[in-house]
N, C-alpha and C positions, 0 to 999 in steps of 0.2 A: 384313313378311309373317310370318303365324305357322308355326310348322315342331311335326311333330309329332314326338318320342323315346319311343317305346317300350320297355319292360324291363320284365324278368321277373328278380326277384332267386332266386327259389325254384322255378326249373319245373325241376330234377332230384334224386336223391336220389343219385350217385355220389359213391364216396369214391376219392379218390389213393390207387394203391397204396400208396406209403409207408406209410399211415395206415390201413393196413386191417387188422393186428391189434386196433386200438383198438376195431371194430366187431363183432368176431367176438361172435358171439351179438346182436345191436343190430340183427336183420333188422327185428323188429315194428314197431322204433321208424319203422328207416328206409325203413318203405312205409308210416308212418302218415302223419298230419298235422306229425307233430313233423319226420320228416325230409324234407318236400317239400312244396309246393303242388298236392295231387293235382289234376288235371285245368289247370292253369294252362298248360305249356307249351303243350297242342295250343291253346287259348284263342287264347294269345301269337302261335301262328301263322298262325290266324286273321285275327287282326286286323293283321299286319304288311305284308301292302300297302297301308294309308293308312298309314302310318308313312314320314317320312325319313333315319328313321336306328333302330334298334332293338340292343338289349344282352341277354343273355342270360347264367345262369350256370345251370349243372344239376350243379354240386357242392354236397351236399348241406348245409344250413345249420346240422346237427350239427355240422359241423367247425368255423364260423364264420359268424356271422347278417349277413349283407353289409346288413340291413337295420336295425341295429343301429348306435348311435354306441359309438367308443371307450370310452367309462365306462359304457354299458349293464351292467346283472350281468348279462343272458342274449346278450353278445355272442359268450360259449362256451358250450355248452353242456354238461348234466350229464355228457356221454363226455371231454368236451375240457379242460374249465377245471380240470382236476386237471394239466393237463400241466403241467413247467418251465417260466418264464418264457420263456425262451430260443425253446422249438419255439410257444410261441405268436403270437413275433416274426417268426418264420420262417411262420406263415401267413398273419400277417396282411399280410406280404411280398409272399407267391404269391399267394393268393386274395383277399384285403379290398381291397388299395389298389389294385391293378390296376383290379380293377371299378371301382369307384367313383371314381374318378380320372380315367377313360376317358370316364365319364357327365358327372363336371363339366367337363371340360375341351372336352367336345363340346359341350355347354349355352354356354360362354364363350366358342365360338371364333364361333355364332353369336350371341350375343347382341353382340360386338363387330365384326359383320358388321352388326349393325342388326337383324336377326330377334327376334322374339318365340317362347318354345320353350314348347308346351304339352306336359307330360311326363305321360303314365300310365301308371303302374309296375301292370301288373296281378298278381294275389294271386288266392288262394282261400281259403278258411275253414271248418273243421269245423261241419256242421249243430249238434255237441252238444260242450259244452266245460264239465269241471267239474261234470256235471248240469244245466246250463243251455243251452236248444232256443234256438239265434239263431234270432228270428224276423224275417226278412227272406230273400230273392231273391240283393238286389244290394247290395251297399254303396257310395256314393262318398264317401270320404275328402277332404276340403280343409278350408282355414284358415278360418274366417269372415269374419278379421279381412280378408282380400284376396276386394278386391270381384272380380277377373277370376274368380278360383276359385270364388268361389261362383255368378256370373253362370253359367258354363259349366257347370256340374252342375247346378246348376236347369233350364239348356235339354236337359242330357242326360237328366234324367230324365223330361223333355216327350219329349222323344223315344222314351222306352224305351214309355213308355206308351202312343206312337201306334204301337209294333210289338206290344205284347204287354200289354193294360190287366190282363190279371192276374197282371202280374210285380209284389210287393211290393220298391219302391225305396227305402232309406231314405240319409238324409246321416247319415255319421259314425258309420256303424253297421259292425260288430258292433265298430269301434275308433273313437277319438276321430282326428279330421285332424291334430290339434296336437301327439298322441303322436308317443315317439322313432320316427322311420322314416328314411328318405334322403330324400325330399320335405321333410321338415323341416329337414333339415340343410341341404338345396340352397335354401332360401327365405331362409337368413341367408345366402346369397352373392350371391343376386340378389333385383333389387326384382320389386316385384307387377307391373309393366311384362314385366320380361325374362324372369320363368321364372312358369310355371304350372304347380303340383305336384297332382295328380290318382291317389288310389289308387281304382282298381277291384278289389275285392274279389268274388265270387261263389259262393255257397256251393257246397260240393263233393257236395252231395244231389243234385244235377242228373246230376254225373260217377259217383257209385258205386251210386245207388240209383234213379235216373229217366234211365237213356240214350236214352229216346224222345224226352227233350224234352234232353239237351246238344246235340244239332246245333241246334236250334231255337234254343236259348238262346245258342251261336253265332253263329249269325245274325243275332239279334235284337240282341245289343250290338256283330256289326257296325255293321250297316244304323242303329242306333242312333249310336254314334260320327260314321260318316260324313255322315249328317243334321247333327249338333252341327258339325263341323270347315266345312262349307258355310255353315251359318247366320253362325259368327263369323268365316271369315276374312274377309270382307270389311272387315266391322264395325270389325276391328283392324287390318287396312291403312287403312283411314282414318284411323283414331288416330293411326297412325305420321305418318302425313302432316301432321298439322295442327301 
Protein backbone atom coordinates (compact mmCIF):
# COMPACT_ATOMS: atom_id res chain seq x y z
CA UNK A 1 0.00 0.00 0.00
CA UNK A 2 1.41 3.23 -0.81
CA UNK A 3 1.57 5.76 2.21
CA UNK A 4 1.95 9.39 1.68
CA UNK A 5 4.99 11.71 4.06
CA UNK A 6 4.58 15.09 3.89
CA UNK A 7 7.38 17.85 4.98
CA UNK A 8 8.00 21.15 4.83
CA UNK A 9 11.83 21.66 5.50
CA UNK A 10 11.63 25.61 5.26
CA UNK A 11 8.00 26.76 6.25
CA UNK A 12 9.35 29.10 9.14
CA UNK A 13 11.88 31.66 9.63
CA UNK A 14 12.40 31.38 13.72
CA UNK A 15 15.60 31.61 15.41
CA UNK A 16 16.52 29.80 19.01
CA UNK A 17 17.05 32.27 21.32
CA UNK A 18 20.35 31.19 22.10
CA UNK A 19 21.31 32.34 18.50
CA UNK A 20 19.59 35.37 18.30
CA UNK A 21 22.48 37.84 18.70
CA UNK A 22 23.75 36.31 15.63
CA UNK A 23 20.60 37.86 13.78
CA UNK A 24 20.45 41.20 15.15
CA UNK A 25 20.19 43.35 12.15
CA UNK A 26 19.34 39.97 9.57
CA UNK A 27 15.38 40.94 9.70
CA UNK A 28 15.43 41.48 5.76
CA UNK A 29 17.28 38.48 5.07
CA UNK A 30 15.06 36.51 7.54
CA UNK A 31 11.43 37.48 5.94
CA UNK A 32 13.03 37.11 2.55
CA UNK A 33 13.35 34.07 0.58
CA UNK A 34 16.69 33.41 1.92
CA UNK A 35 15.34 32.83 5.47
CA UNK A 36 12.06 30.92 4.77
CA UNK A 37 9.87 29.37 2.17
CA UNK A 38 7.34 32.27 2.01
CA UNK A 39 4.05 31.05 1.71
CA UNK A 40 5.05 27.08 2.09
CA UNK A 41 3.81 26.49 5.61
CA UNK A 42 0.03 27.49 5.14
CA UNK A 43 0.51 25.30 1.56
CA UNK A 44 1.91 22.48 3.87
CA UNK A 45 -1.18 22.68 5.86
CA UNK A 46 -3.24 22.56 3.30
CA UNK A 47 -2.43 19.68 2.05
CA UNK A 48 -1.90 17.53 5.23
CA UNK A 49 -4.94 15.78 5.48
CA UNK A 50 -4.10 13.32 2.58
CA UNK A 51 -0.98 12.93 4.30
CA UNK A 52 -0.15 9.80 6.81
CA UNK A 53 2.31 11.04 8.39
CA UNK A 54 3.86 14.79 7.90
CA UNK A 55 7.24 16.71 9.39
CA UNK A 56 7.68 20.17 9.69
CA UNK A 57 10.41 22.57 10.80
CA UNK A 58 9.90 26.55 10.98
CA UNK A 59 13.51 27.19 12.36
CA UNK A 60 14.82 29.14 9.92
CA UNK A 61 17.32 27.69 7.35
CA UNK A 62 19.85 30.58 8.12
CA UNK A 63 20.89 28.77 11.01
CA UNK A 64 21.18 25.35 9.01
CA UNK A 65 19.78 24.18 5.48
CA UNK A 66 17.92 20.85 6.80
CA UNK A 67 17.80 20.41 3.04
CA UNK A 68 21.31 20.45 2.45
CA UNK A 69 23.84 17.17 2.76
CA UNK A 70 26.68 17.45 5.14
CA UNK A 71 29.58 18.52 2.61
CA UNK A 72 27.03 21.03 0.81
CA UNK A 73 29.02 24.71 1.16
CA UNK A 74 25.47 26.33 1.83
CA UNK A 75 24.64 23.81 4.48
CA UNK A 76 25.46 27.27 6.77
CA UNK A 77 24.82 29.79 5.85
CA UNK A 78 26.57 33.36 5.31
CA UNK A 79 25.32 34.39 9.31
CA UNK A 80 26.39 30.82 10.42
CA UNK A 81 29.44 29.11 8.75
CA UNK A 82 31.75 31.67 10.36
CA UNK A 83 30.95 30.00 13.70
CA UNK A 84 33.50 27.63 15.66
CA UNK A 85 33.49 24.22 14.61
CA UNK A 86 32.27 23.26 17.91
CA UNK A 87 28.67 25.35 17.93
CA UNK A 88 28.18 24.05 14.41
CA UNK A 89 28.22 20.47 15.97
CA UNK A 90 26.02 21.51 18.43
CA UNK A 91 23.35 22.48 15.76
CA UNK A 92 23.56 20.27 13.74
CA UNK A 93 22.77 18.06 17.08
CA UNK A 94 19.55 20.08 17.82
CA UNK A 95 18.22 20.90 14.58
CA UNK A 96 19.84 18.70 11.36
CA UNK A 97 19.70 15.31 12.60
CA UNK A 98 16.62 15.23 14.57
CA UNK A 99 14.76 16.12 11.56
CA UNK A 100 16.03 14.22 9.16
CA UNK A 101 16.47 11.24 11.06
CA UNK A 102 12.89 11.26 12.24
CA UNK A 103 11.94 11.39 8.31
CA UNK A 104 14.18 8.40 7.55
CA UNK A 105 13.57 6.38 10.00
CA UNK A 106 9.69 6.79 9.50
CA UNK A 107 10.25 5.96 5.64
CA UNK A 108 12.05 2.58 7.04
CA UNK A 109 9.90 1.61 9.54
CA UNK A 110 7.28 1.32 6.79
CA UNK A 111 9.02 0.30 4.09
CA UNK A 112 9.91 -2.82 6.32
CA UNK A 113 6.24 -2.94 7.09
CA UNK A 114 5.85 -3.80 3.34
CA UNK A 115 4.58 -0.03 2.47
CA UNK A 116 5.56 1.92 -0.52
CA UNK A 117 6.29 5.86 0.95
CA UNK A 118 5.41 8.47 -1.67
CA UNK A 119 7.24 11.47 0.04
CA UNK A 120 6.53 15.34 -1.17
CA UNK A 121 8.72 17.63 0.49
CA UNK A 122 6.90 20.92 -0.48
CA UNK A 123 9.10 24.33 -1.15
CA UNK A 124 8.54 27.56 -2.63
CA UNK A 125 10.63 29.66 -4.91
CA UNK A 126 11.34 33.38 -5.37
CA UNK A 127 9.50 34.65 -8.72
CA UNK A 128 13.16 36.52 -9.54
CA UNK A 129 16.58 35.26 -8.54
CA UNK A 130 19.83 36.80 -9.55
CA UNK A 131 17.90 38.99 -12.48
CA UNK A 132 16.45 35.85 -13.74
CA UNK A 133 12.17 35.73 -13.87
CA UNK A 134 11.42 31.72 -13.18
CA UNK A 135 9.22 31.15 -15.69
CA UNK A 136 6.87 28.61 -14.46
CA UNK A 137 3.67 28.21 -11.92
CA UNK A 138 4.72 24.88 -10.27
CA UNK A 139 7.69 22.84 -10.30
CA UNK A 140 8.02 19.02 -9.73
CA UNK A 141 11.25 17.88 -8.88
CA UNK A 142 12.19 13.95 -9.32
CA UNK A 143 14.83 11.51 -10.59
CA UNK A 144 14.39 10.53 -14.22
CA UNK A 145 16.30 7.81 -13.76
CA UNK A 146 13.14 6.22 -11.49
CA UNK A 147 10.41 5.25 -13.55
CA UNK A 148 7.64 5.49 -10.12
CA UNK A 149 8.82 9.26 -9.87
CA UNK A 150 8.58 10.22 -13.09
CA UNK A 151 5.32 8.09 -13.72
CA UNK A 152 3.54 10.02 -10.73
CA UNK A 153 4.53 13.71 -11.75
CA UNK A 154 3.51 13.16 -15.30
CA UNK A 155 0.06 12.00 -13.80
CA UNK A 156 0.22 14.94 -11.41
CA UNK A 157 0.76 17.26 -13.78
CA UNK A 158 -2.41 15.76 -15.79
CA UNK A 159 -4.02 16.50 -13.04
CA UNK A 160 -3.04 20.10 -12.22
CA UNK A 161 -4.18 20.77 -15.68
CA UNK A 162 -7.57 19.34 -15.39
CA UNK A 163 -8.03 21.82 -12.24
CA UNK A 164 -6.43 24.94 -13.71
CA UNK A 165 -5.12 24.54 -17.86
CA UNK A 166 -3.52 27.82 -17.16
CA UNK A 167 -1.22 26.96 -14.50
CA UNK A 168 2.30 26.64 -16.19
CA UNK A 169 3.72 23.09 -14.85
CA UNK A 170 7.21 22.37 -15.61
CA UNK A 171 9.58 19.00 -14.46
CA UNK A 172 12.55 19.95 -12.80
CA UNK A 173 12.24 23.39 -12.88
CA UNK A 174 13.33 26.15 -11.39
CA UNK A 175 16.00 23.18 -9.73
CA UNK A 176 17.19 19.94 -11.15
CA UNK A 177 15.34 16.52 -9.19
CA UNK A 178 18.93 15.13 -8.97
CA UNK A 179 20.36 18.31 -7.18
CA UNK A 180 21.65 18.05 -3.30
CA UNK A 181 18.20 18.00 -1.53
CA UNK A 182 16.87 15.27 1.22
CA UNK A 183 14.89 13.40 -1.61
CA UNK A 184 18.19 12.65 -2.81
CA UNK A 185 19.84 11.62 -0.14
CA UNK A 186 16.75 9.40 0.80
CA UNK A 187 16.88 7.67 -2.72
CA UNK A 188 20.42 6.22 -2.01
CA UNK A 189 18.67 4.44 1.07
CA UNK A 190 15.78 3.07 -0.57
CA UNK A 191 15.11 1.51 -4.05
CA UNK A 192 12.75 3.04 -6.58
CA UNK A 193 10.15 0.27 -5.23
CA UNK A 194 10.27 1.61 -1.41
CA UNK A 195 10.67 5.36 -1.43
CA UNK A 196 9.29 7.95 -3.87
CA UNK A 197 10.91 11.40 -3.53
CA UNK A 198 8.66 14.32 -5.05
CA UNK A 199 9.72 18.17 -4.56
CA UNK A 200 6.74 20.45 -5.02
CA UNK A 201 8.00 23.68 -5.48
CA UNK A 202 5.47 26.81 -6.08
CA UNK A 203 6.31 30.05 -6.89
CA UNK A 204 5.81 32.62 -4.07
CA UNK A 205 4.14 35.34 -6.68
CA UNK A 206 0.95 33.65 -5.95
CA UNK A 207 1.77 34.32 -1.90
CA UNK A 208 3.14 38.04 -1.96
CA UNK A 209 1.86 39.61 -5.25
CA UNK A 210 -1.43 37.60 -6.49
CA UNK A 211 -3.46 36.59 -2.99
CA UNK A 212 -6.66 36.24 -5.13
CA UNK A 213 -5.50 33.33 -6.84
CA UNK A 214 -3.06 31.60 -3.40
CA UNK A 215 -6.30 29.99 -2.14
CA UNK A 216 -7.12 28.92 -5.56
CA UNK A 217 -3.71 27.71 -6.25
CA UNK A 218 -4.34 25.81 -2.93
CA UNK A 219 -6.73 24.12 -3.96
CA UNK A 220 -5.84 23.35 -6.98
CA UNK A 221 -2.67 21.34 -5.93
CA UNK A 222 -4.95 19.79 -3.37
CA UNK A 223 -7.57 18.46 -5.46
CA UNK A 224 -4.67 17.95 -7.67
CA UNK A 225 -2.63 15.64 -5.35
CA UNK A 226 -5.48 13.78 -4.29
CA UNK A 227 -6.72 13.02 -7.92
CA UNK A 228 -2.82 11.62 -8.32
CA UNK A 229 -2.69 9.42 -4.91
CA UNK A 230 -6.39 7.74 -6.26
CA UNK A 231 -5.14 7.04 -9.72
CA UNK A 232 -1.86 5.17 -8.34
CA UNK A 233 -2.72 3.56 -5.19
CA UNK A 234 -4.39 0.97 -6.58
CA UNK A 235 -2.05 0.58 -9.43
CA UNK A 236 0.91 -0.09 -6.74
CA UNK A 237 -1.04 -2.33 -4.58
CA UNK A 238 -1.05 -4.62 -7.26
CA UNK A 239 2.50 -4.35 -7.87
CA UNK A 240 3.05 -5.22 -4.39
CA UNK A 241 1.05 -8.25 -4.83
CA UNK A 242 2.38 -9.85 -7.81
Amino acid sequence: MLKLLLTCEHSGNQVPAVYSSFFEGKESQLYSHEGYDIGALELFRELEPLADKTFHSETTRLLVELNRSLHHAKLFSDITKQLHDDDKAIILKEYYFPYREQVEHFIHDFVMAGRQVLHVSVHSFTPELNGEIRETDIGLLYDPKRKLEQTICRRWKQEFQNEDNDLMVRFNYPYLGIADGFPTYLRRKFTDEQYIGVELEVNQKFYTEKKERWEHINQAIYSSLQNTLSHFRPELTEEEEL
